[in-house]
FILO-746121 format. One record per residue (C-alpha): x negated, y negated, z negated; residue in one letter. Coordinates in steps of 0.2 Angstrom, whole numbers, padded with zeros to 4 digits, always signed. Example, Ala and Ser with C-alpha at 12.3 -4.5 7.8 and 13.67 -1.06 7.14 Angstrom:
BEGIN
-0062+0022-0039a -0068+0005-0036s 
This chain:
BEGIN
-0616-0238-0931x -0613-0221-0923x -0621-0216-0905x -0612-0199-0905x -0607-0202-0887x -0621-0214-0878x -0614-0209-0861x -0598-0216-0865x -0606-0235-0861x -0612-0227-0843x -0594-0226-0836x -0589-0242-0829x -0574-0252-0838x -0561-0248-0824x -0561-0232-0816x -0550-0231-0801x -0534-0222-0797x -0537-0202-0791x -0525-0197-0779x -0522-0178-0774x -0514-0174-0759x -0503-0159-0760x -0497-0147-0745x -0482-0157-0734x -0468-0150-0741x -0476-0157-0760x -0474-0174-0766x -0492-0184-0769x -0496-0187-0787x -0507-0198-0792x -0515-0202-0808x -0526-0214-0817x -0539-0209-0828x -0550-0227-0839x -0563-0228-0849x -0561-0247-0856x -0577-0254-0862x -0579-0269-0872x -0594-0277-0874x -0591-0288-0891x -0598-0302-0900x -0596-0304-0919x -0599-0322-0927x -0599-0329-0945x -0591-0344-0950x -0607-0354-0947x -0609-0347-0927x -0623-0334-0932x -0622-0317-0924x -0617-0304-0937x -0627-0287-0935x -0627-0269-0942x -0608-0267-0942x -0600-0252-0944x -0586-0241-0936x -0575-0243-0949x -0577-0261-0948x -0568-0265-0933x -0548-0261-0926x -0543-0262-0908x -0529-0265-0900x -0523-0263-0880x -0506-0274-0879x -0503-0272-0896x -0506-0255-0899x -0519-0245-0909x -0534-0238-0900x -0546-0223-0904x -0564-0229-0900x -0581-0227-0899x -0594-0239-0905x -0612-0240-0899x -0626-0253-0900x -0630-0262-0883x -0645-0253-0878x -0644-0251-0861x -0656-0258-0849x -0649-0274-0842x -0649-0281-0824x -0645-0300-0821x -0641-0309-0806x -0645-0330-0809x -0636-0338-0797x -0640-0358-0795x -0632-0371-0788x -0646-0381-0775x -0636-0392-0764x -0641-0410-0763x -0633-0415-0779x -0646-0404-0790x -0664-0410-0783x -0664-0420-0802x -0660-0403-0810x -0669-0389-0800x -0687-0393-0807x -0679-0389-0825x -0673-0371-0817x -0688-0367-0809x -0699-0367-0826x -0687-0354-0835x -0697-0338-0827x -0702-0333-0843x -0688-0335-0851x -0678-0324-0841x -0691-0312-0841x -0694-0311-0863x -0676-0316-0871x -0663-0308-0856x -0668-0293-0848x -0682-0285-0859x -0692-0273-0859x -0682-0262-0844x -0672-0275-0836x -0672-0283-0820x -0667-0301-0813x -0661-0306-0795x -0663-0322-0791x -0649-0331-0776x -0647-0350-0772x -0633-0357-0765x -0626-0371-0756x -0618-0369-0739x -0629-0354-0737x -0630-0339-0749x -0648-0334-0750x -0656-0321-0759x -0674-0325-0765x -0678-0311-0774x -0670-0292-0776x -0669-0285-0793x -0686-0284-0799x -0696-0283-0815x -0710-0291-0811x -0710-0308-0820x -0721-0314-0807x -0710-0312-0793x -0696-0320-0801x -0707-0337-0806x -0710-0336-0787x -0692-0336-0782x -0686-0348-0792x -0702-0359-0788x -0694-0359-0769x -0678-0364-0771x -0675-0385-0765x -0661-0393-0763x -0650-0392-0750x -0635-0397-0741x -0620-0406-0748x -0608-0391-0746x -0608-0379-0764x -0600-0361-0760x -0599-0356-0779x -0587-0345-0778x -0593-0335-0762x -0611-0335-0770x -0604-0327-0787x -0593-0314-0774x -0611-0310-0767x -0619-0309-0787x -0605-0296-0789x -0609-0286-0774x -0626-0284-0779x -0623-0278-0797x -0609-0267-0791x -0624-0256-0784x -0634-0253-0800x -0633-0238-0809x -0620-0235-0820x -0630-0233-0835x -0638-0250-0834x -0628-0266-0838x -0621-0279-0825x -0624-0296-0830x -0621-0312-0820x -0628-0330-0826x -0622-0342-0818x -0631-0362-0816x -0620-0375-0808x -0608-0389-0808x -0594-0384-0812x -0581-0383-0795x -0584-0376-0779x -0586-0384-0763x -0583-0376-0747x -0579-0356-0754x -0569-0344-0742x -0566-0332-0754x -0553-0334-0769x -0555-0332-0786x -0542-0321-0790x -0552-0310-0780x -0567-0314-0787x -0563-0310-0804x -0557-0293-0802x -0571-0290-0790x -0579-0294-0807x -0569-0284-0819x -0570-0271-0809x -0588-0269-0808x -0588-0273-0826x -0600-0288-0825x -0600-0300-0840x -0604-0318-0833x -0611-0333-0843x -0614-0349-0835x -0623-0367-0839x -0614-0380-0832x -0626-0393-0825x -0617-0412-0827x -0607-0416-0812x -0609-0436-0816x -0627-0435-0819x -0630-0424-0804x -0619-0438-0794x -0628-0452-0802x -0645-0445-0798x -0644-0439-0781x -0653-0449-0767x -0641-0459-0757x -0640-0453-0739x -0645-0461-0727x -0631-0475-0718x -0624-0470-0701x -0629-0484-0689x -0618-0500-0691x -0605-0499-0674x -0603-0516-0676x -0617-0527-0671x -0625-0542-0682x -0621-0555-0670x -0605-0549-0670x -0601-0550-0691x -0596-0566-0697x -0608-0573-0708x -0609-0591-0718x -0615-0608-0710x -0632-0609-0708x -0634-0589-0708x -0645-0579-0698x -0637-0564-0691x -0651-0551-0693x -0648-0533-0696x -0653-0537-0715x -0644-0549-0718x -0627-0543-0714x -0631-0527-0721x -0635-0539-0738x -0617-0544-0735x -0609-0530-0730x -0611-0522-0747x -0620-0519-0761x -0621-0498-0762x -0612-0483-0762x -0606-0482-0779x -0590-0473-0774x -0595-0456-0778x -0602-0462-0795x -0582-0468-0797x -0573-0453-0788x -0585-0440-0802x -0576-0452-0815x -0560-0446-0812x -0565-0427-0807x -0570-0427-0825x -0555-0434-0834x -0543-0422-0820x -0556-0406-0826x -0549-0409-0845x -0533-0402-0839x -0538-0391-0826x -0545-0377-0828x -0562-0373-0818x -0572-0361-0809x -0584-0358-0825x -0572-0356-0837x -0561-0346-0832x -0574-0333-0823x -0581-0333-0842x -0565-0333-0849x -0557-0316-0842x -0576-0307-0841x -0580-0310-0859x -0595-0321-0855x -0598-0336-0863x -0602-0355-0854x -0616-0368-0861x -0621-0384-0855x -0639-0395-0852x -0643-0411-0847x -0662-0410-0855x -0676-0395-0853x -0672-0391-0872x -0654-0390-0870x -0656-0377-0857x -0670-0367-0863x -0659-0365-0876x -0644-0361-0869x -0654-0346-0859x -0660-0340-0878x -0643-0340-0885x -0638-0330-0871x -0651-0319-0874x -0648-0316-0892x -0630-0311-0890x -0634-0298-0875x -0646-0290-0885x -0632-0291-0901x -0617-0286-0893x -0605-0269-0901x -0600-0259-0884x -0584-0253-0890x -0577-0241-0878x -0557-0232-0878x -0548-0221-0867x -0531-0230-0868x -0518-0221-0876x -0502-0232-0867x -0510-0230-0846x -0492-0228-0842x -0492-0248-0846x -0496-0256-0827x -0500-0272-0826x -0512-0283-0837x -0520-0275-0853x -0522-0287-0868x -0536-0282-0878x -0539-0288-0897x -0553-0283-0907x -0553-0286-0925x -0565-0286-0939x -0561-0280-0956x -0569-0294-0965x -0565-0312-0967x -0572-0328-0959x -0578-0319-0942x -0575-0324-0926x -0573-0310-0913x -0576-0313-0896x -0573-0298-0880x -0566-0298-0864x -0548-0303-0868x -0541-0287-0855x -0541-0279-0839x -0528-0274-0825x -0523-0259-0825x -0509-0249-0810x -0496-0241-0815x -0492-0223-0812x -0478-0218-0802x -0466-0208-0804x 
């Protein structure tokens, strides 16, 4: 592993477009300058993270073409935004998130690291800046309850984003994302979101809370007065009309959300959502829980692979390419699975 040029992995992935202005009687030129960074992931064939890799052990291509590049082990302090989902839905699951302090604190950020903690639902709130201090972030997540039925996932991940956006360069942007997985109620757009994301060069992972379970569990609201009267429902000979005995007639529940979730699930095998495709075009991974153990362990895989990750870094030898930059990263070894952020926009160069 070579380390030859450490401040390589301190320039963010996308470095914008530098324009000069020239005297009026000169045209404007402008150029574009990138440093693409690839924060990469090597598996074997049984899903095990493959370490002390080599230079020479890897190829990378931008749209197809051969890159010169740079290879550095992750070693970059780390800060990490957890947003969580705590609308109504989640009270079943928040006391699971609230005991993953330590966690955080040990297998994700290290020894230099920092976590932000922000809770959505209709609101975006911040319960605690980037800090260190692993008391302060038991304390934030300790705080956050449920909420309101409204879930702005997308707007809370806009405001993730932002905050990372503002660390130092030198330090690594990482977002970790615990929710269902759709939005509810967002005014921003994803397309917007992501290369808010990409731009920044924020790698995001989520855990996916169940939609069903959180639908099944979550209390039933309270009923809206009846606008029709007992005495006035029809009831059977010899009834009583009594409020709770037309309410007995009226129904039996309110199982239609249980039924409307059914469906959401079968329509989400064909449609992409929110989590995967935020973790899909960052490089970031998604995981699932329904117990404690599922998600404890989901948080120490995550762990593992941020601390195991190859930075691979290239100044692209085709910019005049706009548009959308495929990157493929290979290994020159058999049975290993690579996984990297799969490209970047880039804006072409006029003329």
């Amino acid at each position: 592993m070579t380390s030859k040029t450490p401040m390589l992995a301190k320039i963010p992935a996308l470095v914008g477009v530098a324009i000069l202005i020239l005297p009026a009687q000169e045209q404007k030129i402008t150029t574009t300058v990138n440093v693409v960074i690839a924060p990469t992931v090597v598996l074997d064939e049984r899903g095990n993270i493959v370490n002390g890799l080599q230079v020479h052990d890897f190829r990378v291509f931008d749209n197809d073409k051969p890159q010169d590049f740079k290879v550095d082990v992750a070693f970059q302090p780390i800060d990490v935004a957890v947003a969580i989902q705590a609308d109504a839905v989640t009270e079943e699951a928040l006391p699971k998130i609230r005991k993953l302090g330590s966690l955080l604190e040990g297998l994700v950020i290290g020894e230099q690291g920092t976590v932000a903690v922000i809770a959505f639902d209709h609101r975006i709130r911040v319960m605690q800046d980037f800090t260190s201090d692993g008391g302060k972030i038991k304390a934030a997540l300790e705080k956050i309850n449920a909420g309101s039925s409204s879930s702005r996932q997308i707007d809370a991940v806009n405001e993730a984003v932002r905050m990372l956006s503002r660390r130092a360069k030198d330090r690594r942007r990482v977002l970790l994302l615990i929710s269902e997985t759709r939005d509810k109620g967002s005014e921003g757009k994803m397309r917007e979101t992501l290369l808010a994301a990409e731009t920044s060069n924020v790698l995001i992972y989520t855990i996916n809370m169940s939609r069903f379970l959180n639908t099944l569990l979550a209390k039933t609201p309270l009923p809206r007065p009846d606008p029709i009267p007992p005495q006035a429902r029809h009831m059977p000979a010899g009834g009583s009309a009594t409020p709770t005995s037309a309410a007995q007639y009226a129904g039996t529940g309110n199982v239609l959300p249980a039924f409307v979730e059914i469906f959401r699930s079968a329509k989400a095998i064909f449609v992409s959502n929110p989590a995967e495709l935020l973790t899909r075009f960052t490089g970031g991974r998604e995981y699932s829980f329904v117990s404690q153990k599922a998600l404890e362990e989901a948080v120490t895989r995550i762990g593992e692979e941020l601390h195991s990750q190859y930075l691979i870094s290239y100044n692209p030898n085709n910019k005049l390419e706009g548009g959308w930059h495929a990157i493929r990263v290979e290994v020159r070894r058999a049975a290993m699975t690579v996984r990297t952020r799969p490209g970047y926009w880039l804006a072409g160069v006029p003329e």
